[in-house]
C-alpha positions in Angstrom: 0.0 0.0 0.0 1.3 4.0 -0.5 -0.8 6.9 0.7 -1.2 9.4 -1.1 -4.3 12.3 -1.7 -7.4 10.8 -2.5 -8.3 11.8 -6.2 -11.3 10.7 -8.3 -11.0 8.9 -11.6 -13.1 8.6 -14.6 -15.3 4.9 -14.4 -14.2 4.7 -17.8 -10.2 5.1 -17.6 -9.0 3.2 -20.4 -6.1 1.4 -18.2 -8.7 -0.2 -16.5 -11.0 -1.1 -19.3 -8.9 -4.6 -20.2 -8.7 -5.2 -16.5 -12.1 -4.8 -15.7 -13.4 -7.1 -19.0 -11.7 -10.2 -17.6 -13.0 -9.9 -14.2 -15.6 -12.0 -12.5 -17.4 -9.0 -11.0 -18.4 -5.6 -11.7 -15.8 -3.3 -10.4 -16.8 0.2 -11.2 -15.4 3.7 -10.0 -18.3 3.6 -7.7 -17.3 0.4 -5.5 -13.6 1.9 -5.5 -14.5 4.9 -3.9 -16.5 3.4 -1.5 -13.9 0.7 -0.5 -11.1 3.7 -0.7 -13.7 5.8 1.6 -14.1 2.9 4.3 -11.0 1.4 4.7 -9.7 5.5 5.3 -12.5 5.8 8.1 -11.6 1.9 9.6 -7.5 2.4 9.4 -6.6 6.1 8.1 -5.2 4.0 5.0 -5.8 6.3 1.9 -5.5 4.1 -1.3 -4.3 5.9 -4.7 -5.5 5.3 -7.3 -3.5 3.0 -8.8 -4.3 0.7 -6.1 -7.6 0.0 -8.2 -6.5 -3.4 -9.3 -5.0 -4.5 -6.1 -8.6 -3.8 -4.0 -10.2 -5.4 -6.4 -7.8 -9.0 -6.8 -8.2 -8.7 -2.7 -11.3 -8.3 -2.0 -12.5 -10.1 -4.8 -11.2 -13.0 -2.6 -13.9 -12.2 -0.2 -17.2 -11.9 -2.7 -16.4 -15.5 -3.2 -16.5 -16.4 0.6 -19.2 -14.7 1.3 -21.2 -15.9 -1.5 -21.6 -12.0 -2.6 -22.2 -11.6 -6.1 -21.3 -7.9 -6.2 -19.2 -5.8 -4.7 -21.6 -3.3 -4.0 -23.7 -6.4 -2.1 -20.2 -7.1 0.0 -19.9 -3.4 0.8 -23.9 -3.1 1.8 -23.5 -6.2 4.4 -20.2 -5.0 5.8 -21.6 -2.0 7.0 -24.8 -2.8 8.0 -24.3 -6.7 9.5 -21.1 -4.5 11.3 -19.1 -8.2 11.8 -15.9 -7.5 13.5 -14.5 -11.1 11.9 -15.2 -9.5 8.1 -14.1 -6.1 9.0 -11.4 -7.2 10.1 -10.8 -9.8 7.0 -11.6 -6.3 4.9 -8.8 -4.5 6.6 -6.4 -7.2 6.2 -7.1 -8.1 2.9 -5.8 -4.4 1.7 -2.8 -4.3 4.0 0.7 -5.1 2.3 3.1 -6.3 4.7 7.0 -6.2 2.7 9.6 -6.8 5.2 12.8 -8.6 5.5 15.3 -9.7 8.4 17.6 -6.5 8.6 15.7 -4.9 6.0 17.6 -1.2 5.8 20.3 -2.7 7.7 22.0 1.2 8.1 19.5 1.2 10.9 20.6 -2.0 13.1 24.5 -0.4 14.2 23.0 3.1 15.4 20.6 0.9 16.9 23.2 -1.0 18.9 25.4 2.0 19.7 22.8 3.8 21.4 21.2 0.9 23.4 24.5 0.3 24.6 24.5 3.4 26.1 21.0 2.7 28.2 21.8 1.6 31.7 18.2 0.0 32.6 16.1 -2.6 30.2 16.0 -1.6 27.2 12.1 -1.4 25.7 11.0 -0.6 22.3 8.0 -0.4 20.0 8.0 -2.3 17.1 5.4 -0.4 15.5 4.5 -2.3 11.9 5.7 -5.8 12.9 4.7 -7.6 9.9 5.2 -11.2 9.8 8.1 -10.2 12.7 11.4 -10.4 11.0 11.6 -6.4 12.0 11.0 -7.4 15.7 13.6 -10.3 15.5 15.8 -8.1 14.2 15.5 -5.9 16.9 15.6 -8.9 19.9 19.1 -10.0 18.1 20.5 -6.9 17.7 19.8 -6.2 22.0 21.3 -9.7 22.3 23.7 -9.4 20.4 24.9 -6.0 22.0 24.2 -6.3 25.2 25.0 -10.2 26.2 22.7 -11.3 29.3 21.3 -8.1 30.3 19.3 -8.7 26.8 16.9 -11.2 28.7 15.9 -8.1 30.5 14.9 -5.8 27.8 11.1 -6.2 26.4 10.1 -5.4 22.6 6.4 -4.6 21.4 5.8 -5.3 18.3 2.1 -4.4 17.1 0.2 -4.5 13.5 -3.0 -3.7 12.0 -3.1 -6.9 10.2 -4.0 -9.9 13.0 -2.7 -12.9 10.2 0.9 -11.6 9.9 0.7 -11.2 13.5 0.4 -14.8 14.4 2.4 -15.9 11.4 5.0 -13.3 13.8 4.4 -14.9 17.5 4.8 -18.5 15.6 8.4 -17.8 14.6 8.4 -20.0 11.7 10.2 -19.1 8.3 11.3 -20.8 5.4 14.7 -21.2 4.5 14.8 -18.4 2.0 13.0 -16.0 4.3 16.4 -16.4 6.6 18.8 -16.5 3.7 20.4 -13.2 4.4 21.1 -13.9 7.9 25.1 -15.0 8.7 25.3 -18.5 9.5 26.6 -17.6 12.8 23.2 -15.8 13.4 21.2 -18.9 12.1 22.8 -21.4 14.4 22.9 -18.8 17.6 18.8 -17.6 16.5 17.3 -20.4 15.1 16.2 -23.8 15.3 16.4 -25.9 11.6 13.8 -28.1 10.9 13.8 -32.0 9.8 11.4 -34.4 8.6 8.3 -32.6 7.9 9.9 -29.8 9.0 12.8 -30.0 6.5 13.1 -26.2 4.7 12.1 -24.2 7.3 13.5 -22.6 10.7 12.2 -21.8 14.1 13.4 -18.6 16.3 14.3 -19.8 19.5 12.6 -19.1 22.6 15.3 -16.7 24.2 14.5 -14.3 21.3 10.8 -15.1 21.2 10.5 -14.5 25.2 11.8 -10.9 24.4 8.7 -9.8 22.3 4.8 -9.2 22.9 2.9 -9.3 20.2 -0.3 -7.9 19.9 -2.6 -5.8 17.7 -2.8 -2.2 17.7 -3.9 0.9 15.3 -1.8 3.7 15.0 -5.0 5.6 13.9 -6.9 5.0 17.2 -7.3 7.9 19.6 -5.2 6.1 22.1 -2.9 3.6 22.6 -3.4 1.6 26.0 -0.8 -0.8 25.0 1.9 1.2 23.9 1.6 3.2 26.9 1.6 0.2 28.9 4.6 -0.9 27.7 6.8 2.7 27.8 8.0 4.7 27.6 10.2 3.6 25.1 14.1 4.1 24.7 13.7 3.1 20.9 10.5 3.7 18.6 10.9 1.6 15.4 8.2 3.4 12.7 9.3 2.3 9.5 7.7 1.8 6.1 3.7 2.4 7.5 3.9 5.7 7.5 3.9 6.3 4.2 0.5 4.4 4.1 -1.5 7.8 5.9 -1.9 11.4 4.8 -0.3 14.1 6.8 -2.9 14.9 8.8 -2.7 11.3 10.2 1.4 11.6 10.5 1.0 14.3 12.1 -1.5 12.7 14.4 0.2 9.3 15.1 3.7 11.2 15.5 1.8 13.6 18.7 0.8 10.1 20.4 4.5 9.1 19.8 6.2 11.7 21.5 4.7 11.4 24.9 5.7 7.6 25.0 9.3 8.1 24.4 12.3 8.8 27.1 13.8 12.0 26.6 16.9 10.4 25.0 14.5 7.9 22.6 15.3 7.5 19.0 12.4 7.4 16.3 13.1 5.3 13.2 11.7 6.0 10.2 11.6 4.3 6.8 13.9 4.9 3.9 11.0 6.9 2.2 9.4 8.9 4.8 10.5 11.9 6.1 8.5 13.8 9.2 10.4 16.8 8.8 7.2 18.6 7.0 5.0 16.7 9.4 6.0 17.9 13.0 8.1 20.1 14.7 8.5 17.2 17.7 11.1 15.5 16.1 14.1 16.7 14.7 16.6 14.7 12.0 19.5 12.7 14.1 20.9 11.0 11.2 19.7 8.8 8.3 16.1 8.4 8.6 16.3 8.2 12.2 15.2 11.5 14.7 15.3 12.4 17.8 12.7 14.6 20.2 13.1 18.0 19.3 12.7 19.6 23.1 12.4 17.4 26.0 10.2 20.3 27.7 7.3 19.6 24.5 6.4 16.0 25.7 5.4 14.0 29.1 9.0 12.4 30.2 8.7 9.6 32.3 6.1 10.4 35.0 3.2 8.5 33.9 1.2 11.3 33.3 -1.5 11.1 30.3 -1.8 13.9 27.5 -1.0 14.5 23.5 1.3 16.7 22.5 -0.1 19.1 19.7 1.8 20.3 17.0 2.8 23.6 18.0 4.3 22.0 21.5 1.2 22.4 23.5 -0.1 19.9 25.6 -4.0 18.9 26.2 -5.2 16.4 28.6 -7.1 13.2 27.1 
């Protein structure tokens, strides 16, 4: 998925027209704005528009589950039968989840050299945990750095999408998910599986004992869990926010702040930049920032509140 400013296109767009002969339903402009309306009101996702094809190859999936025979039919019992299990199954089905172990690997050293500076357990968010090879990353990186005082340092790691997630908490990859890993890392990380098993690995439970996963919107008004869990010496937002408009950045990055330690790193993906979004955060160093003034934000005293964008603070 890729955010961008929702803009109307005409039903009868001729790079659609092949598309939409060799399809088994109706997919007009019509259904696309409606799916492009809800999923923005469910998840803050904005869908461009050249996401047509891809909402329709998904959700087309779910028509033939639920016996619809139009996607106007699936979009009229979605809202009004209001089933948490379909919205849900909506809301994943237009999710993309693309990660990698060490995926912008720049990012893993900077986080090492300044976790190694932190003299209690270590915690961080793991904000778009995908199918968890961003999270495991993370827990082998802490062990990795800081020996046994790793066992004491706790990792969130939260999605929108509830399938990835439990494809994360299982730990199980194939082979060529785990390719790019050192073989020192596979053997110290990983159990390799035989028999039936035979092309796939397991993380081990030191590393899996590190992480809670659980789901969580970054749209939502609050975050229980996340504040639960912080504040946080490391925020890891990478690659999801691209997926909202700047209004939303802006939104999710105000919740953020208060949840962080004063010294807290925030990092972002290769394609996002918050510069333009907020004044909370300032630019440390390649895609990753820092809190712009310690005095804008809730340190650690447990106190509840957002940070608005000019600096001020109002209660919630």
């Amino acid at each position: 998925m890729e955010v961008r400013a929702q803009r109307r296109i005409d039903d009868t767009a001729p790079q659609h027209a092949a598309a939409d002969h060799e399809r088994d339903f109706d997919f007009t402009e019509s259904d696309f704005t409606r799916i492009r309306e809800l999923i923005y009101q469910r998840a803050g996702i904005a869908l461009s528009d050249h996401k047509r094809d891809m909402a329709y190859s998904r959700l087309a999936r779910r028509l033939r589950a639920c016996g619809q025979s139009s996607f106007s039919a699936y979009l009229d019992a979605l809202e009004h039968d209001n089933d948490p299990a379909e919205w849900e199954a909506f809301t994943n089905a237009l999710t993309t989840n693309l990660t990698s172990f060490f995926r912008e690997a720049h990012h893993f050293p900077l986080l090492a050299e300044h976790v190694a500076k932190v003299r209690e357990p270590v915690t961080v968010w793991c904000s778009a945990a995908s199918t968890g090879e961003e999270p495991y990353s993370i827990a082998m990186t802490l062990i990795e750095t800081l020996g046994a005082r790793a066992s004491q340092c706790t990792i969130l790691a939260t999605d929108l999408d509830t399938q990835v997630l439990a494809k994360a908490a299982a730990g199980v990859y194939t082979v060529d998910q785990v390719k790019g890993l050192t073989p020192e890392r596979l053997r110290k990380f990983f159990f390799k599986g035989t028999g039936a098993q035979a092309g796939f690995v397991k993380v081990r439970p030191e590393l899996r004992s590190m992480i809670t996963f659980a789901q969580l919107n970054l749209t939502d008004t609050q975050w229980p869990l996340a504040q639960k869990h912080g504040p946080f010496d490391v925020v890891f937002c990478r690659n999801v926010m691209i997926y909202f408009d700047k209004p939303t950045q802006g939104r999710i990055l105000e919740r953020c702040a208060p949840l962080m330690k004063p010294s807290g790193l925030l990092f972002a993906g290769h394609s996002e930049n918050f510069t333009y979004v907020t004044r909370l955060f300032r630019l440390r160093g390649q895609t990753v920032y820092e809190l712009a003034n310690d005095s804008n934000r809730r340190a650690d005293t447990g106190t509840t509140g957002t940070v608005g964008m000019n600096g001020t603070r109002s209660a919630s």
